[in-house]
PAPA-349597 format. One line per field, with one value per residue: residue in three letters; x, y, z of N, C-alpha, C, O in turn. Coordinates in steps of 0.2 Angstrom, whole numbers, plus 5000, padded with zeros to 4 digits. Layout:
<recs>
zase (ALA,...)
n.x (X,...)
n.y (Y,...)
n.z (Z,...)
ca.x (X,...)
ca.y (Y,...)
ca.z (Z,...)
c.x (X,...)
c.y (Y,...)
c.z (Z,...)
o.x (X,...)
o.y (Y,...)
o.z (Z,...)
</recs>
This chain:
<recs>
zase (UNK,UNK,UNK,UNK,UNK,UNK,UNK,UNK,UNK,UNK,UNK,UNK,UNK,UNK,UNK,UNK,UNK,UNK,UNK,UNK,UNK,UNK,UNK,UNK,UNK,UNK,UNK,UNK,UNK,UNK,UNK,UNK,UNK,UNK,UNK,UNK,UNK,UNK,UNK,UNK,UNK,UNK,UNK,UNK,UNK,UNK,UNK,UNK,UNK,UNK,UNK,UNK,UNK,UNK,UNK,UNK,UNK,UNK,UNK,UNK,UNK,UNK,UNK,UNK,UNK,UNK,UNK,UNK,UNK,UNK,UNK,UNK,UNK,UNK,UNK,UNK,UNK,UNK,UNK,UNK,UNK,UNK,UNK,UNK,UNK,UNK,UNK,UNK,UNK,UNK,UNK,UNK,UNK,UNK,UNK,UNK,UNK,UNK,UNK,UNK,UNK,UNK,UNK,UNK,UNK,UNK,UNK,UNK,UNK,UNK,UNK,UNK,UNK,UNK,UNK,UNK,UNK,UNK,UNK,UNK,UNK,UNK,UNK,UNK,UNK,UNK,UNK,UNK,UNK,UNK,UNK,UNK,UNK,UNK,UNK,UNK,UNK,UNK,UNK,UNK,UNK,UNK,UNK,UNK,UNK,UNK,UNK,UNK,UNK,UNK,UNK,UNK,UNK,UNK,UNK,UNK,UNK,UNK,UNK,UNK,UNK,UNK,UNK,UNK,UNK,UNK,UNK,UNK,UNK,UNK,UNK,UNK,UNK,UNK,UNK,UNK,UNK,UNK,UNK,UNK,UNK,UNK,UNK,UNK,UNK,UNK,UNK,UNK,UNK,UNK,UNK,UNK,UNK,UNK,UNK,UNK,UNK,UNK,UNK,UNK,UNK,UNK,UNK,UNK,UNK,UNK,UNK,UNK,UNK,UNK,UNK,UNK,UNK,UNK,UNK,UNK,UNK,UNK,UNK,UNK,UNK,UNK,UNK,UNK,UNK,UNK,UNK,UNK,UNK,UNK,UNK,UNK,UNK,UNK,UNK,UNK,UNK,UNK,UNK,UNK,UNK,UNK,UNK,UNK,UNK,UNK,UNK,UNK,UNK,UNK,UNK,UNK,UNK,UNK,UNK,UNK,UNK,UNK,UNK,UNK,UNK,UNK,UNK,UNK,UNK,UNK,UNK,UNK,UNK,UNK,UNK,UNK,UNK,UNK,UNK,UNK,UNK,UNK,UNK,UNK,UNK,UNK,UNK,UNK,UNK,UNK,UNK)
n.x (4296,4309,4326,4343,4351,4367,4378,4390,4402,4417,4433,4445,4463,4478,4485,4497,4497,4488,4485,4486,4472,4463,4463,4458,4443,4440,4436,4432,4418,4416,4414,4402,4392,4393,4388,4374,4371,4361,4362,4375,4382,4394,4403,4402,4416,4424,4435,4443,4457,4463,4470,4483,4490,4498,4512,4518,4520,4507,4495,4493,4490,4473,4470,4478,4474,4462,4466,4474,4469,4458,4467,4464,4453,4445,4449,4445,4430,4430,4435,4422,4412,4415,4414,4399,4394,4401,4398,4382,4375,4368,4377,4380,4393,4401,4408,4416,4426,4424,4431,4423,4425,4437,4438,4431,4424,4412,4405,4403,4392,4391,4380,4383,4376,4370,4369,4381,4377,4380,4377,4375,4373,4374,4380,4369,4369,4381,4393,4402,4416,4417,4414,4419,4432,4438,4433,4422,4408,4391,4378,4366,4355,4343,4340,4331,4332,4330,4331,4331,4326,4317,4313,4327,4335,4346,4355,4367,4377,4376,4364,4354,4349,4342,4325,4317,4322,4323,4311,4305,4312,4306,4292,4294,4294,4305,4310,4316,4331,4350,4363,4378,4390,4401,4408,4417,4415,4405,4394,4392,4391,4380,4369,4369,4361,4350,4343,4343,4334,4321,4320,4316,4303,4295,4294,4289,4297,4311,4329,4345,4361,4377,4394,4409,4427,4438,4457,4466,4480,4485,4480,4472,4461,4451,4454,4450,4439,4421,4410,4394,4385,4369,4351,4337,4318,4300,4290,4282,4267,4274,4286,4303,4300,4309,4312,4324,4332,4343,4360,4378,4393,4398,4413,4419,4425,4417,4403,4384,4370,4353,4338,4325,4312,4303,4291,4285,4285,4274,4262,4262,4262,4247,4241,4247,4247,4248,4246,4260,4267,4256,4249,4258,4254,4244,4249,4257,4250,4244,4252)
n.y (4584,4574,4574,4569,4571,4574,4573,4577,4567,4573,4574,4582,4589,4591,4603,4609,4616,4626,4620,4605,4606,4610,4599,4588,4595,4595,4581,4576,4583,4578,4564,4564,4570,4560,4550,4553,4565,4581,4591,4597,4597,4603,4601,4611,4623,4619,4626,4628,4619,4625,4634,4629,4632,4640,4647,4640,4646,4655,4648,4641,4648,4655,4670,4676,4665,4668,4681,4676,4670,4675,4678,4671,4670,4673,4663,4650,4654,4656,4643,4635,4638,4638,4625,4623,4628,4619,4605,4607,4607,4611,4619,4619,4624,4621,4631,4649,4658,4673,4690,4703,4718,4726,4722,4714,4697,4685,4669,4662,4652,4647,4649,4640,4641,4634,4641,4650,4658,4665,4665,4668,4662,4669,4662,4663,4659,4659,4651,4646,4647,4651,4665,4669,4665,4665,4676,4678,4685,4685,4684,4692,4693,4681,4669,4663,4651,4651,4637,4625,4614,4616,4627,4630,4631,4637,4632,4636,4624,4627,4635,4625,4622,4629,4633,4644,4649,4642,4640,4651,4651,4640,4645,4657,4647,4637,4620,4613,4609,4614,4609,4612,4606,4605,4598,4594,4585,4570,4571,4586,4582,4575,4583,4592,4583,4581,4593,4594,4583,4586,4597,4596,4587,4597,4606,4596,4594,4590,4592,4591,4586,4590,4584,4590,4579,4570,4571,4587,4591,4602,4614,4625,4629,4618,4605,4595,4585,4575,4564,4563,4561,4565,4562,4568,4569,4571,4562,4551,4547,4541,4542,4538,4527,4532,4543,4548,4546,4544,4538,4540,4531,4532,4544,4542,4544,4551,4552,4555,4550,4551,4549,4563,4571,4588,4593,4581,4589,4595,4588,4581,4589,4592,4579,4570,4560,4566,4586,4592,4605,4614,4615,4623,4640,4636,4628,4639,4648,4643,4646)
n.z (5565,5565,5571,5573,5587,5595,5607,5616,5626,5630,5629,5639,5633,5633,5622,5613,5604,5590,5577,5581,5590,5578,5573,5581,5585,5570,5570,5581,5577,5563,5567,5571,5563,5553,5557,5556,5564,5566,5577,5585,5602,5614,5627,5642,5646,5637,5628,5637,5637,5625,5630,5634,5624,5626,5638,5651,5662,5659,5656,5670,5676,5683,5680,5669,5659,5656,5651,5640,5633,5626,5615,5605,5603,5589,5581,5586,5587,5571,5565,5571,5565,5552,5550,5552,5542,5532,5536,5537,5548,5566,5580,5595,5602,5615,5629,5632,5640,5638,5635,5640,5647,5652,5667,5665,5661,5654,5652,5639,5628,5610,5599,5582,5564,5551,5539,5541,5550,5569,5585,5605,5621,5636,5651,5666,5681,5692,5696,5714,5713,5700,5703,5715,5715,5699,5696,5684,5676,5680,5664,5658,5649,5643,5632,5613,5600,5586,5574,5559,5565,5574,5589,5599,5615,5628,5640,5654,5663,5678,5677,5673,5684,5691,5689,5684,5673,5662,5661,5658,5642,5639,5638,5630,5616,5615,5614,5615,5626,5625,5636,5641,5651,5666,5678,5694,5703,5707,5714,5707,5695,5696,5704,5690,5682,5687,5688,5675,5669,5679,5673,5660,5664,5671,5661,5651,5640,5628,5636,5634,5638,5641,5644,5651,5654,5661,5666,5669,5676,5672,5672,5682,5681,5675,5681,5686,5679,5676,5673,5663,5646,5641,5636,5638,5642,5643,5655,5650,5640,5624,5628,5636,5651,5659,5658,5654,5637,5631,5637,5641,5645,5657,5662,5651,5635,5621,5608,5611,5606,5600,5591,5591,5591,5591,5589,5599,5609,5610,5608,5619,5629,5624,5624,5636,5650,5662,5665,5666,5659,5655,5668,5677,5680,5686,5700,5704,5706,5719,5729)
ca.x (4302,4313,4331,4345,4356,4374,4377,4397,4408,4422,4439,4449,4467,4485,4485,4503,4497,4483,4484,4481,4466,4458,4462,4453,4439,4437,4439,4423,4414,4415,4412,4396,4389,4396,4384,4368,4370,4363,4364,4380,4383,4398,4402,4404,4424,4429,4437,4448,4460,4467,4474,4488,4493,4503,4518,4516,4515,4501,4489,4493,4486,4469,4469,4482,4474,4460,4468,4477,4461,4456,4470,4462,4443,4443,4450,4438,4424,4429,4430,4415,4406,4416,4413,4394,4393,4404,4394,4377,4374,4369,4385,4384,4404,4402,4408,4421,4425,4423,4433,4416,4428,4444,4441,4423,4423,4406,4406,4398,4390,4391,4377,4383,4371,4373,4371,4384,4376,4383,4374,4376,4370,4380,4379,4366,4369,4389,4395,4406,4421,4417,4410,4425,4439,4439,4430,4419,4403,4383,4376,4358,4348,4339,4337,4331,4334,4325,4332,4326,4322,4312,4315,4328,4337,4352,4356,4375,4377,4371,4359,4349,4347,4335,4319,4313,4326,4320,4301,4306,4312,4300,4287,4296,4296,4308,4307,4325,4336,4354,4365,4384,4393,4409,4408,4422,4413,4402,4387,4392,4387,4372,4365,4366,4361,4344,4342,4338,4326,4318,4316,4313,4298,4290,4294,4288,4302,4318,4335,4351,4367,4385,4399,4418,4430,4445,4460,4470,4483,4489,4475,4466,4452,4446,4460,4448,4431,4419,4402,4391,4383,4362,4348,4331,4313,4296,4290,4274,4266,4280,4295,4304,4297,4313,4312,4333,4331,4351,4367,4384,4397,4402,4419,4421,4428,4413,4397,4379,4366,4346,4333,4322,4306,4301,4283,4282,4282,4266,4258,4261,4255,4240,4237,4251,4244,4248,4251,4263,4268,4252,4250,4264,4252,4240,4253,4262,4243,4244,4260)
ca.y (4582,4569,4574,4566,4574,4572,4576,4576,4566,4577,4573,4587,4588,4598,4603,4613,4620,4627,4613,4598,4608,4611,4593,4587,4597,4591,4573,4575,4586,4574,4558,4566,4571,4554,4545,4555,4570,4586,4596,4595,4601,4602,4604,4620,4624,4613,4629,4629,4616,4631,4637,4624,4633,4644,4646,4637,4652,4657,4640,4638,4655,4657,4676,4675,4662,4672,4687,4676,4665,4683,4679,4665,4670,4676,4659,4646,4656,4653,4636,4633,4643,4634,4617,4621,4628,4614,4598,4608,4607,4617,4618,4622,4623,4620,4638,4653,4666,4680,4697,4709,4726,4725,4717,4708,4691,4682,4663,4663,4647,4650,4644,4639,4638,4630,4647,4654,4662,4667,4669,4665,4663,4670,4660,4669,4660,4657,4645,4650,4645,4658,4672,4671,4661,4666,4684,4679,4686,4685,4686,4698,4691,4674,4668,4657,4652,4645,4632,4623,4606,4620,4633,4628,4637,4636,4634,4634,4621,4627,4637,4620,4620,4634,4631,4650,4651,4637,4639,4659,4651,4635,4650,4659,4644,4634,4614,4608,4615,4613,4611,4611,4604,4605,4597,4592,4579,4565,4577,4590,4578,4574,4588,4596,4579,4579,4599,4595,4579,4592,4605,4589,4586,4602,4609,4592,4596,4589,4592,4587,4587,4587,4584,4587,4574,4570,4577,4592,4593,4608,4621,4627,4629,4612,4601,4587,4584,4570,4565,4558,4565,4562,4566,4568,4569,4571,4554,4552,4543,4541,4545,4532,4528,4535,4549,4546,4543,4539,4542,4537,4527,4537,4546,4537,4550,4546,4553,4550,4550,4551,4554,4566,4576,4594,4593,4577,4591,4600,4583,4575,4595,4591,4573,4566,4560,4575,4592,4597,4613,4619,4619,4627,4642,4633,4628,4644,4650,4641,4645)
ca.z (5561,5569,5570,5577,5590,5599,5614,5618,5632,5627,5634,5638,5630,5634,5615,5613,5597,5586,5573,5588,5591,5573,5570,5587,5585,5565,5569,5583,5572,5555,5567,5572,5555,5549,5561,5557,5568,5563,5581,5589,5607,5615,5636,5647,5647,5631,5626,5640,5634,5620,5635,5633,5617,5629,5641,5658,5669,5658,5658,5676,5680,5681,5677,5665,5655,5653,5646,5633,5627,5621,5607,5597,5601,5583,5576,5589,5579,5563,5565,5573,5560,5543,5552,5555,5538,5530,5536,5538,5554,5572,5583,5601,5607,5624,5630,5628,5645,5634,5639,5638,5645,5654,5669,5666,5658,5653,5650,5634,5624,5606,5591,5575,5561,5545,5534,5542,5557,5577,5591,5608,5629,5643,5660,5670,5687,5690,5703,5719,5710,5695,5707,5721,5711,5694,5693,5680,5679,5676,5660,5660,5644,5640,5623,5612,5594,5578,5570,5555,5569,5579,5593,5607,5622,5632,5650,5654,5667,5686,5673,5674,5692,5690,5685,5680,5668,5657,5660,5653,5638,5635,5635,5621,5612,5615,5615,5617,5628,5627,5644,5641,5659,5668,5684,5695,5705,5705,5716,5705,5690,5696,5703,5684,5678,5690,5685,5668,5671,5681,5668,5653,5667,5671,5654,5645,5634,5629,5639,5632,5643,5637,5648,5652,5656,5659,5670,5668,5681,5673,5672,5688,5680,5672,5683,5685,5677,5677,5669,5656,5643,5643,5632,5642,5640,5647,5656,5647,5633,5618,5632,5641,5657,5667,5656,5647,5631,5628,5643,5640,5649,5663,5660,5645,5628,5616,5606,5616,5601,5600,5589,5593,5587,5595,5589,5602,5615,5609,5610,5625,5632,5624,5625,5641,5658,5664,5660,5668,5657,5657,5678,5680,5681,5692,5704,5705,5710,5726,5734)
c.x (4308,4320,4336,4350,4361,4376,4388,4400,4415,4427,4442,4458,4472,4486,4492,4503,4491,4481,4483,4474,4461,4459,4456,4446,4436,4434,4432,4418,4410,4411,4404,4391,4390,4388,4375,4365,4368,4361,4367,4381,4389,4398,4405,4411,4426,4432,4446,4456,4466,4473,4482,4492,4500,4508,4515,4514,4509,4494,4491,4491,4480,4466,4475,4480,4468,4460,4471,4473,4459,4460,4467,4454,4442,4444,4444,4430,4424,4431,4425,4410,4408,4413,4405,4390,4397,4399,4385,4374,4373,4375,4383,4390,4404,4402,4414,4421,4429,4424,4426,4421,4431,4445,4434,4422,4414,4406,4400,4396,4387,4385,4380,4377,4373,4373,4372,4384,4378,4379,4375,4371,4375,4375,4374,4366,4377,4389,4401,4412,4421,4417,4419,4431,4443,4435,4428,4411,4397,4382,4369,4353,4349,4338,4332,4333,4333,4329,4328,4320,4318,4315,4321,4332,4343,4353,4364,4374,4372,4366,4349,4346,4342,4329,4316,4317,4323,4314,4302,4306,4308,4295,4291,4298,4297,4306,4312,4331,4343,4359,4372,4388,4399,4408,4415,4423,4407,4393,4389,4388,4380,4366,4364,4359,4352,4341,4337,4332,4321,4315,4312,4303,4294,4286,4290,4292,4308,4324,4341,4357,4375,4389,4407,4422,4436,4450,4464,4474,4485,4485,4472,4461,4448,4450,4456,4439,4428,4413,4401,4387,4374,4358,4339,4325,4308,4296,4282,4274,4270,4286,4296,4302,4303,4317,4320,4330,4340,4356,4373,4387,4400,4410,4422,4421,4421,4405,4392,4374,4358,4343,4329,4315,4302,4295,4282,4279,4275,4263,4257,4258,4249,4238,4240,4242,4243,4250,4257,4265,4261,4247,4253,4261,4248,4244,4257,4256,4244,4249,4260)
c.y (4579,4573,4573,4573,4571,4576,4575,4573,4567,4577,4580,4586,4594,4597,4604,4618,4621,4621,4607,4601,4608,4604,4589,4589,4596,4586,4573,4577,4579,4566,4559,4566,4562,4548,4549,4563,4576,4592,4595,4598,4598,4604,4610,4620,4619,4617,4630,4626,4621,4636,4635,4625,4638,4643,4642,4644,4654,4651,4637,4644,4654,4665,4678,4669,4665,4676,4684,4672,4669,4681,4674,4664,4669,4668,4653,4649,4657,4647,4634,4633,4640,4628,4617,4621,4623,4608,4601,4605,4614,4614,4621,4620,4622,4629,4641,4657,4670,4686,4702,4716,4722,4720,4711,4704,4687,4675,4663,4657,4648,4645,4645,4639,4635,4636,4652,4660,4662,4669,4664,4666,4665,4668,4665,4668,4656,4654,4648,4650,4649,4663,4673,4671,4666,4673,4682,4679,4684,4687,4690,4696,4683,4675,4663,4657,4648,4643,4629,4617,4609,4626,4630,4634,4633,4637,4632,4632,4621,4631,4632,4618,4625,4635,4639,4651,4646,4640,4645,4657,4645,4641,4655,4653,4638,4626,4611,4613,4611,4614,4608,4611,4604,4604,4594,4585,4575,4567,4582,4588,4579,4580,4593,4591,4578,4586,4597,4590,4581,4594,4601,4587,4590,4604,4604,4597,4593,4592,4589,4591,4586,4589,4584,4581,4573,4572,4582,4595,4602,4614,4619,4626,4624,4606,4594,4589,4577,4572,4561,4561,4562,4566,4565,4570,4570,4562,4555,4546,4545,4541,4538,4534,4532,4541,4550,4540,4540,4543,4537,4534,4531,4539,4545,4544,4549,4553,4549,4553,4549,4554,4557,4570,4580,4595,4587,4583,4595,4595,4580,4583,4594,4585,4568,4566,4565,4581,4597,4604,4617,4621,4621,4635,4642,4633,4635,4649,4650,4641,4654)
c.z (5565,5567,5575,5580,5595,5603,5617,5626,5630,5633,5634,5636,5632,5624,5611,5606,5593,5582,5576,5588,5585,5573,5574,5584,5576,5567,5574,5579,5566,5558,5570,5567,5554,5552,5560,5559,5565,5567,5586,5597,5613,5623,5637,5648,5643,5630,5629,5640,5629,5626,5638,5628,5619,5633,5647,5664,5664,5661,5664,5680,5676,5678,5671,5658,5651,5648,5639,5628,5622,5614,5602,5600,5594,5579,5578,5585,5574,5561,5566,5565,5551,5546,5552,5547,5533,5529,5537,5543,5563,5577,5591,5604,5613,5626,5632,5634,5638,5637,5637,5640,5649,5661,5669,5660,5659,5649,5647,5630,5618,5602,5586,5569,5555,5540,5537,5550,5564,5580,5598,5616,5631,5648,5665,5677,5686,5698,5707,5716,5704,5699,5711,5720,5707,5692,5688,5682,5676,5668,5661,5653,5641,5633,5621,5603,5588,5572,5563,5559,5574,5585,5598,5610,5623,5639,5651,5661,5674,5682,5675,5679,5694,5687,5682,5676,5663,5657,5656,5645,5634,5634,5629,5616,5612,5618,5617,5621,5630,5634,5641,5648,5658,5676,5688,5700,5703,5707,5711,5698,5691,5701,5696,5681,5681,5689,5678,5668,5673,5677,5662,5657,5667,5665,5650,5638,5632,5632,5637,5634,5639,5642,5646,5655,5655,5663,5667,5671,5680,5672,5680,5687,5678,5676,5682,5685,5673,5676,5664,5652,5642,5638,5636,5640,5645,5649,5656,5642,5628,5620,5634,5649,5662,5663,5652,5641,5629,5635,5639,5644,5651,5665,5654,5638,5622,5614,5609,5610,5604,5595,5592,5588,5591,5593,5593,5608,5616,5611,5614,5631,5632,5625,5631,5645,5661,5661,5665,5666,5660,5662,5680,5682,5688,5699,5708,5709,5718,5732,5734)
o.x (4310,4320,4335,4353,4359,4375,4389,4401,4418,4426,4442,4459,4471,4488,4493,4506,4488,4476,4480,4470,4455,4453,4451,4444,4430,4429,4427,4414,4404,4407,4401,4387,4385,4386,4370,4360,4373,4360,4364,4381,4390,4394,4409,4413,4430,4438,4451,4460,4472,4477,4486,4497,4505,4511,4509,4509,4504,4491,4491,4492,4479,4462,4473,4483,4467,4458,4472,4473,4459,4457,4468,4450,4438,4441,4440,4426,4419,4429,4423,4406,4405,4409,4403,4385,4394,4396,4381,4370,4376,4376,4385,4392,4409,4398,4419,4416,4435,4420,4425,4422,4429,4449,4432,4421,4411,4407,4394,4402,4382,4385,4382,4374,4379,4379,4369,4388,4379,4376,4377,4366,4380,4369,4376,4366,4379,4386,4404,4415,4427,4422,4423,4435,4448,4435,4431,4408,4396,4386,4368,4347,4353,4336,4330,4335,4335,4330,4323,4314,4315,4320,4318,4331,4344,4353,4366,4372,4366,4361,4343,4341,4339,4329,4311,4316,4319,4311,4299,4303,4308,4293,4288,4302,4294,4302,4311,4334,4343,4359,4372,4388,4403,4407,4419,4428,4404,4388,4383,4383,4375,4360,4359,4354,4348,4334,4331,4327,4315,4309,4307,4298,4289,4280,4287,4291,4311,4324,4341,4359,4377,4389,4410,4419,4439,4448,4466,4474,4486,4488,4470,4457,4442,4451,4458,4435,4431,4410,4405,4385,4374,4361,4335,4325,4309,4300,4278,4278,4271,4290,4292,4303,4301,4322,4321,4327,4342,4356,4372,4384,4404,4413,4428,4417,4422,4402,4392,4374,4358,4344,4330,4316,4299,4293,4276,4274,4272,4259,4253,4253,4245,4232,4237,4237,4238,4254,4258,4265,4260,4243,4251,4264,4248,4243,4259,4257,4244,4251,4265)
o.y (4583,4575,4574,4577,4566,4582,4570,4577,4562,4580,4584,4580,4600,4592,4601,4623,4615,4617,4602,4597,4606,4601,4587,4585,4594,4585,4570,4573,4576,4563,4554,4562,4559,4543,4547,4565,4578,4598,4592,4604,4592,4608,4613,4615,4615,4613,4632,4628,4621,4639,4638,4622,4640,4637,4642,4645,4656,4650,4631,4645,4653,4665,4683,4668,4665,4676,4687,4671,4667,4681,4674,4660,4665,4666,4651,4646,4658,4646,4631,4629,4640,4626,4612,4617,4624,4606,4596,4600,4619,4608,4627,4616,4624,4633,4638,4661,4670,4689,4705,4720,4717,4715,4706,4706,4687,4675,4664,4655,4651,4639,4651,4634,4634,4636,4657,4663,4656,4674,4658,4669,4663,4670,4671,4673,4652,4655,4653,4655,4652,4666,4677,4674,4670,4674,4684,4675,4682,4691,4691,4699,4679,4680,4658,4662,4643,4646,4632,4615,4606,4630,4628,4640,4627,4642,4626,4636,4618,4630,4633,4614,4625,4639,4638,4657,4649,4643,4645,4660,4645,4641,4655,4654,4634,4626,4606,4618,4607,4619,4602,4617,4602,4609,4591,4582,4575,4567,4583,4591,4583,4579,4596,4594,4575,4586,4597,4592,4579,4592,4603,4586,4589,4604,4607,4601,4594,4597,4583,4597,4581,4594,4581,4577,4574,4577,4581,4601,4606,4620,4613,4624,4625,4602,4589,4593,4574,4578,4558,4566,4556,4571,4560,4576,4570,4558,4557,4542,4551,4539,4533,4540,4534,4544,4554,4534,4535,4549,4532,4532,4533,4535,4548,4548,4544,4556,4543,4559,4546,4560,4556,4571,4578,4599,4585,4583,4597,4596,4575,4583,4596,4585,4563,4569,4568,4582,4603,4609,4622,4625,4622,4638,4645,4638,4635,4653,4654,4638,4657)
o.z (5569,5561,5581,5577,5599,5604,5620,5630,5629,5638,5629,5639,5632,5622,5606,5604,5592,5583,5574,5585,5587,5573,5571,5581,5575,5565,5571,5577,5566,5555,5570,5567,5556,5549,5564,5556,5561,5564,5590,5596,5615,5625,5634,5651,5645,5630,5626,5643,5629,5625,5642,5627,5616,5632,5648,5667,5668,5666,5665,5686,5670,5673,5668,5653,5645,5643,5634,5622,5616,5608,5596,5599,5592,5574,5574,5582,5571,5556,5562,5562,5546,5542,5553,5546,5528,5524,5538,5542,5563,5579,5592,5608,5616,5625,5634,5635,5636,5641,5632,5635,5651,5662,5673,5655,5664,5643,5649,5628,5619,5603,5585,5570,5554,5537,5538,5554,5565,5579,5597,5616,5628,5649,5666,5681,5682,5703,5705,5717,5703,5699,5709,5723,5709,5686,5683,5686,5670,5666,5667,5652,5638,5630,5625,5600,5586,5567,5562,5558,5579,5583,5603,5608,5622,5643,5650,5666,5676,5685,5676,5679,5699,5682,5678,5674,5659,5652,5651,5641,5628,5628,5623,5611,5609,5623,5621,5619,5635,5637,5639,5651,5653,5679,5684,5702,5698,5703,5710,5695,5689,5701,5696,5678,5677,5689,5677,5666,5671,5676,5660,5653,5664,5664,5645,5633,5637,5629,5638,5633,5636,5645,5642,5659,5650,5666,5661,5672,5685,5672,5682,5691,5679,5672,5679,5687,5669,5677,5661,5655,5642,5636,5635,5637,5651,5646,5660,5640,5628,5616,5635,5652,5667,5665,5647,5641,5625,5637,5636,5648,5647,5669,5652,5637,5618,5618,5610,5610,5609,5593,5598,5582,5596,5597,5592,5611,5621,5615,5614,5636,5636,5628,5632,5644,5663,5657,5666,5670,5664,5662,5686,5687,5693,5703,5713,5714,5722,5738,5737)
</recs>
């Protein structure tokens, strides 16, 4: 079943007020739908813009912006969740630090579904700058999640750079796996951006990257981010030879669009040049 998918180069924005935000967050949403789209995925720390909704000493403190995110967790998921069931669409939001108890945060990537449904990932491997900086921590369970366009998965950012987290979840299933990114440089970019190519390779499966953008003098935590948004493939019979099937223009505010169809990944298992998925056994033999 072909379905198309949007992949977000989402600017980030000093908002000053909830109503900036729902409006922003319609206006991408609608132009997505409007062009096709029926699974949306937004970048890793989109959320943290909302953080702008506060006083200055809070959104210029990293632990201070945390504790106040807490206050409009509940309304960030209930837009998501009318907007997903509104235009009937699956929504990945980029992602939410999520107070789990008092002082442990877990950067979370939320699903939307179209009949109403919530579910999410937490970050399983966190970067020196979560771990040492920002006290936010590991998450401890993989998922995956059945759609009506098939099964996918999620990997939050450096998530991608590790290849036994995806292969855990292409064997439960999954054929598409989203990657919502917050990088701050141009190697940070493309070490995710080479991550998922990776796993789109191994996995023969699709990968699709969503990036932040934009500066933010006044948060710590997203001040400056950079990237492009990409939608990747095996590189096999049906795929493009360098294995991106659509990328965006490089820092640029903009939807990155693709068809796609998740029974391609069973067939090019069965009938590519290679198999990669199904040596991944073989190989792990010899080492």
């Amino acid at each position: 079943m072909n379905v198309k998918i949007a992949s977000a180069q989402y600017d980030i924005s000093f908002l000053e007020n909830w109503a900036n935000y729902q409006r922003k967050t319609e206006r991408w949403v609608k132009e997505a739908v409007e062009n096709g789209a029926k699974i949306l995925l937004f970048p890793e720390y989109n959320s943290m813009e909302l953080a702008s909704l506060f006083s200055e000493n809070v959104y210029s403190s990293l632990s201070l912006s945390l504790v106040e995110m807490q206050s409009v967790h509940g309304a960030f998921l209930n837009l998501f969740q009318g907007l997903a069931q509104e235009y009937q669409c699956v929504i990945q939001a980029g992602s939410f630090p999520i107070q789990i108890s008092e002082s442990v945060y877990h950067n979370r990537a939320y699903l939307f579904m179209p009949n109403g449904e919530i579910d999410f990932q937490d970050k399983m491997m966190m970067t020196r700058f979560e771990n040492e900086q920002w006290l936010i921590s590991a998450g401890n369970e993989l998922k995956t999640f059945d759609t009506d366009f098939g099964r996918i998965a999620i990997n939050i950012c450096y998530d991608s750079e590790f290849p036994l987290l995806a292969r855990k979840q292409v064997e439960m299933g999954a054929n598409l796996i989203l990657v919502p990114s917050c990088t701050d440089t141009v190697a940070g970019f493309h070490r995710v951006k080479i991550g998922c190519q990776a796993r789109a390779l191994e996995n023969q499966c699709y990968v699709t990257q969503a990036a932040l953008v934009g500066e933010a003098s006044w948060s710590p935590a997203v001040d400056v981010n950079v990237g492009s948004a990409g939608i990747y493939t095996p590189v096999d019979y049906g795929f493009p030879d360098n294995g991106i099937l659509a990328s965006g223009e490089f820092n640029k505010p903009q939807w990155v669009y693709a068809e796609i169809d998740l029974q391609n990944c069973e067939k090019v298992r069965a009938e590519g040049q290679v198999f990669n998925y199904r040596d991944w056994d073989l190989h792990a033999s010899k080492v």
